[in-house]
Each structure stands twice: as C-alpha cells, then as structure tokens.
C-alpha positions as CSV (number, residue, x, y, z in Angstrom):
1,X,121.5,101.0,102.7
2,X,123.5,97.6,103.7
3,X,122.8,95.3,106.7
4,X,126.3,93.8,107.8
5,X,127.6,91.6,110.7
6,X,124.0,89.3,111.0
7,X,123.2,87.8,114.6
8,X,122.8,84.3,115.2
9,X,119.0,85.0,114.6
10,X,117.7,86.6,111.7
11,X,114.3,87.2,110.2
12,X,112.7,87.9,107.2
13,X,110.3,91.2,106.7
14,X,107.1,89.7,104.4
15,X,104.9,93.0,103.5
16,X,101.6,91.8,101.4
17,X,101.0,95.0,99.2
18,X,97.9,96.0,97.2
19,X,98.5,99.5,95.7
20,X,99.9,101.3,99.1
21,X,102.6,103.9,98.4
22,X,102.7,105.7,101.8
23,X,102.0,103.6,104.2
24,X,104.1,100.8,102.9
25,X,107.0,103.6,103.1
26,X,106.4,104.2,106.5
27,X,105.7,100.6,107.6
28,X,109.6,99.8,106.1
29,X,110.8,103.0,108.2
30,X,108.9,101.9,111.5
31,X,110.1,98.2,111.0
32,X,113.8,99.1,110.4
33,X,113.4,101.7,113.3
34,X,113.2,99.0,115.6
35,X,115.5,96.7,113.9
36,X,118.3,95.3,116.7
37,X,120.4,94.2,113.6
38,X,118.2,90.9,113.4
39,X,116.5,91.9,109.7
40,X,118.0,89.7,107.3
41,X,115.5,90.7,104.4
42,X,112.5,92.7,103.7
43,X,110.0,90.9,100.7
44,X,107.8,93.0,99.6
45,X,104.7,90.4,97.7
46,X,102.9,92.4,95.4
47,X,99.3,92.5,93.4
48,X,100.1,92.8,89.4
49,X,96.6,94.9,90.1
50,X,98.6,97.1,92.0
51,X,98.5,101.2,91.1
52,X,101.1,102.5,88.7
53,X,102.0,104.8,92.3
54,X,102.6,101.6,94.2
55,X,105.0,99.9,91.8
56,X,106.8,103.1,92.0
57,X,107.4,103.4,95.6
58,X,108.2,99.5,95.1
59,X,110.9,100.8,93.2
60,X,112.2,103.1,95.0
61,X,112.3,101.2,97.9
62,X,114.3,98.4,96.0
63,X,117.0,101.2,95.4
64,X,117.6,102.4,98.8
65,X,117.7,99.3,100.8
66,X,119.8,96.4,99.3
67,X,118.2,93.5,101.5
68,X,114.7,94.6,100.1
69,X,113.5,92.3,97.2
70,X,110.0,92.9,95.3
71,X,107.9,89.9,94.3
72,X,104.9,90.1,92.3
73,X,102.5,88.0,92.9
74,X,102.2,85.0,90.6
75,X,98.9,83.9,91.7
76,X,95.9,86.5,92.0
77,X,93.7,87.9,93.8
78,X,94.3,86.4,97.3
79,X,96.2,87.5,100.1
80,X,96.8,84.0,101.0
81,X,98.8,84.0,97.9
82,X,101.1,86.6,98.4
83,X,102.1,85.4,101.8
84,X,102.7,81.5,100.4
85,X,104.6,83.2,97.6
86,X,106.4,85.6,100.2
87,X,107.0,82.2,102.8
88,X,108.3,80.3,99.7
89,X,111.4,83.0,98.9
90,X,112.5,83.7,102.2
91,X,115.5,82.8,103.8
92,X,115.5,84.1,107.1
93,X,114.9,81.9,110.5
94,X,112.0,83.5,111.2
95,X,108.9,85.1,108.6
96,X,107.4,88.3,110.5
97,X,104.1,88.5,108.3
98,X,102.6,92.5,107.6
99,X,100.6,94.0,105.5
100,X,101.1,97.3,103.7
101,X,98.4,99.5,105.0
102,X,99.7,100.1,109.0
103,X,96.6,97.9,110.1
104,X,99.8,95.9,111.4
105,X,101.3,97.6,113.9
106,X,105.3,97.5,112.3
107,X,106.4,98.2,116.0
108,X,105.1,95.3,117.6
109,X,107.9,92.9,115.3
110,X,110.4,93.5,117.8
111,X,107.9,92.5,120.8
112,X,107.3,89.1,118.6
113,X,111.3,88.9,118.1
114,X,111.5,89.4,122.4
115,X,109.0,87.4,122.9
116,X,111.0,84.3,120.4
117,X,114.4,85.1,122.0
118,X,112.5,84.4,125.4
119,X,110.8,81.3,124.4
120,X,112.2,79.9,121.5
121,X,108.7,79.1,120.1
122,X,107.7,78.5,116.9
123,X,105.2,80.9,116.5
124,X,104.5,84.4,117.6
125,X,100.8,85.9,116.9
126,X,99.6,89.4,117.3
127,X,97.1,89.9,119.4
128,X,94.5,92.7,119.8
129,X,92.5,90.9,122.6
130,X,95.4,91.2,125.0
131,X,96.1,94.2,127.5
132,X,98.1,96.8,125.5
133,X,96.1,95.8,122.3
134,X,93.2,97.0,120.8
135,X,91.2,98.0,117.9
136,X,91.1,101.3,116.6
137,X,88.5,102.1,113.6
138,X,87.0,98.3,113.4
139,X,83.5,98.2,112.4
140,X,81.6,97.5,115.7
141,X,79.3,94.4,114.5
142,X,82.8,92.7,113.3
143,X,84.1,93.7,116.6
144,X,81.3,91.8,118.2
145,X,81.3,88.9,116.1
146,X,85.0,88.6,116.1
147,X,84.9,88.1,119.7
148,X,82.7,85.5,119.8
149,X,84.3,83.7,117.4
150,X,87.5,83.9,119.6
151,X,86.5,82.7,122.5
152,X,84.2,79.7,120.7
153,X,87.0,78.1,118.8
154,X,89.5,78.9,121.5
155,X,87.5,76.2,123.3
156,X,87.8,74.0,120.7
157,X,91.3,74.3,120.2
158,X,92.3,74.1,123.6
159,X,94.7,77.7,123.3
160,X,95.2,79.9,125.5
161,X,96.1,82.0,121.9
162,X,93.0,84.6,121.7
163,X,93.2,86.1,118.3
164,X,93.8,82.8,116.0
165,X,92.1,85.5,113.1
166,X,94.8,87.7,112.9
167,X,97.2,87.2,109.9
168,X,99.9,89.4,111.8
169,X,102.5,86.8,113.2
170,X,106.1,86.0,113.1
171,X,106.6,82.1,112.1
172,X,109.9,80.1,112.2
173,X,110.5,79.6,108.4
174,X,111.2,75.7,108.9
175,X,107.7,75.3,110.9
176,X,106.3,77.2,107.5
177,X,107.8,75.2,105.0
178,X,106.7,71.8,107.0
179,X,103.1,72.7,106.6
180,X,100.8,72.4,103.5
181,X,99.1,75.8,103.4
182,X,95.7,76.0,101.5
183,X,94.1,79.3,102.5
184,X,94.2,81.6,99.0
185,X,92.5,84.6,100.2
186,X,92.1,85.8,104.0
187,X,91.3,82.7,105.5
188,X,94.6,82.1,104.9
189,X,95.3,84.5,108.3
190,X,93.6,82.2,110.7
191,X,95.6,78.8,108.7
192,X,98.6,80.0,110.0
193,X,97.7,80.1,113.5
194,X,95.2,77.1,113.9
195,X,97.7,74.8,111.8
196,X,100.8,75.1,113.8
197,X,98.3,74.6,117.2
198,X,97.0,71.9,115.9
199,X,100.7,70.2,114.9
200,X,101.5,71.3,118.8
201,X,104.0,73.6,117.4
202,X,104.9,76.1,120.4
203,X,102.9,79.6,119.7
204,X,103.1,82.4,122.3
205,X,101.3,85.5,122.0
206,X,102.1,89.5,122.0
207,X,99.7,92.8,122.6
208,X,99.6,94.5,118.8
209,X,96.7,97.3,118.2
210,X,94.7,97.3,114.8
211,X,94.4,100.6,113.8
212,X,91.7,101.0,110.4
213,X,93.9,102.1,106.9
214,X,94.4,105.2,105.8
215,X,94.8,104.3,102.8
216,X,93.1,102.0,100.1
217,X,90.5,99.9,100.7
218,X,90.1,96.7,102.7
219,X,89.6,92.9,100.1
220,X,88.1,91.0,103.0
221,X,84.0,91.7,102.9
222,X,81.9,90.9,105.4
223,X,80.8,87.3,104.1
224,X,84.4,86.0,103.2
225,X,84.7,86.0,107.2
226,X,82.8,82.4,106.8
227,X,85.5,81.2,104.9
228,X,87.3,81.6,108.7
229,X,84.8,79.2,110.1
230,X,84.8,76.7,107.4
231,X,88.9,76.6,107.4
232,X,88.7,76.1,111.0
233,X,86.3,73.7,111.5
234,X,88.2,71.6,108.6
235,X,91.7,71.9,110.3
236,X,89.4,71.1,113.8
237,X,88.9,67.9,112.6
238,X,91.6,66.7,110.0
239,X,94.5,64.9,111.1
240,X,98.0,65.7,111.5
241,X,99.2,63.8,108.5
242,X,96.9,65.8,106.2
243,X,98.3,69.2,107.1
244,X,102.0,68.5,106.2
245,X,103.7,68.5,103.4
C-alpha cells in the first residue's frame, strides 16, 4: 500500500511493541481506518526480546504498507527507550505515541489530529479522566491511586491536563526534539506531558478509553509507578534550562 498526495500536516504513527502479533495488526488497521490522508509514516519500535510471532507480523506488516518502517530497539528493556528511539527517526510534524496492545485507543488519533488542527498546540494527551473516557479492566487500587495522583500534581502544575500519566499523546516532533528526555522505562509516559507543561508548551486534551490487553502481559508493576512521582517532583522543581537540549 502507498500513501500519495500528503497534506500540509502530516504525522508520524510510533507503535512501542513487546511481542504483540494481533493486536498490533489491528491497532495499524484501526489507525489507518481513520486516516484523512494526514499519516506520513507508521514506526513500529520493537523489543529484540520480542517473540519469534511478533517479528513475523513485523514483517509482514513491512511488506504490505510501504510508509511502515521497523526499528528494533537499540537500548533494552524500557519503554522509554523505544519511544526516544521511535521520536529520534521520525519525520513527520507531529509523533502520535501508541502502544501495541489496544490499551491505546488507535481511534482516538484522529480526535488528537482535530483537536491540533483546532488549536495548533504543541501537544495533544489522551485522557481517560475526561467525559467520553474511561477505564475498562484497570486494577481498582491503581484506579484509586491513579486518581489521586491526578488531581495532587495537577495542583502543582497548575494544568487543567488531568491524566499527565498517560503515555498516549500526539507531540509536535520539533517540541520533541527541543527537550532532553530522561525517562527509560514508563516514567517516561508522564515526562512527556509534565515537560512540555512545564516549558509552557501549548497541550490540549482529548477523551481516549483504556481498555486492559488481550494479549501479553503488562512491564509496568505496581512499585515502578513511584518512579512517576519521583520524575515529577524532579521536573516540579528543575528549571527550564535543564530540561532542553
């Protein structure tokens, strides 16, 4: 499949994978079913730990769409690493940040394109706080503790933004390649919200629902959710010139 004739504004697809087969079929179908002719690429940023199935449908993938490039990941395990790796090879205006497992609702892409072509901000998060969001599956003492942490540091950060945890986002690719990223593993999710806040980037905000994989299990245990806190507190207090490149 070729994409011709690109609009003025044109995005990159990054899918974080981790042994999917799938689901990271159907999130490319469900992405591209939405697509208004404003996907430039799809990067697919894979685990070398990946399953021998995974690298397959990788493959596969690779042959049917011409705009979709596979990276493996150079730097493992982390999360965080796959979308710096992902950020650093893309070339669209704008990153739209997934993962491979349908926990990211591929639909909502084109509300975060709307919502840019409305705005023109530099940042669109997904979030499951908002009417028309939700949680489906979610563990209910992280559902708890998740929203207190919302609503504590969106205090402290003066946002009206109320999921600054949620790694699924669409950032404009100059914004992302201005800011010196640290997160390696899932802390990395909330970086890219609170650091673009915090540099008084614009960042606007769209309804997404987080529906619980299907398939594979989840990286992120219970106690790497303090990394969240200690990342956020650190970019709380640091100044601007420390968090760009």
């Amino acid at each position: 499949m070729n994409k011709t004739d690109q609009p003025g504004f044109n995005l990159t697809i990054l899918v974080t994978v981790f042994s999917e087969t799938a689901s990271l079929r159907e999130t490319i179908q469900r992405v591209l079913k939405r697509d208004r002719n404003y996907i430039k690429e799809i990067i697919l940023s894979v685990s070398p730990r990946s399953s021998e199935a995974c690298f397959e449908i990788c493959h596969q993938l690779d042959k049917e769409y011409d705009f979709l490039k596979i990276h493996i990941q150079k730097n493992n395990p982390g999360a965080g690493w796959a979308i710096r790796e992902g950020m650093e090879l893309a070339t669209g205006d704008y990153i739209a940040i997934l993962s491979a497992d349908l926990e990211t609702e591929p639909e909502a892409v084109d509300r975060m394109v709307n919502k840019i072509e409305e705005t023109g901000c530099d940042l669109v998060v997904g979030n499951r706080w908002l009417k028309g969001g939700g949680f489906q599956n979610y563990d209910l003492k992280k559902l708890v503790l998740n929203w207190g942490f919302q609503k504590i540091f969106k205090i402290l950060y003066l946002t009206s933004i109320g999921d600054l945890t949620y790694g699924f986002k669409t950032i404009k690719n100059e914004v992302a390649r201005k800011i010196r990223w640290e997160g390696t593993l899932h802390e990395h999710f909330i970086e890219t919200t609170i650091k673009p806040l915090k540099l008084g980037y614009k960042v606007e905000q769209v309804p997404t629902v987080w529906i619980g994989r299907h398939e594979g299990e989840s990286k992120n245990t219970f106690f790497r959710n303090f990394r969240y806190v200690k990342l956020a507190l650190a970019v709380l207090f640091a100044t601007k010139a420390k968090l760009i490149n």
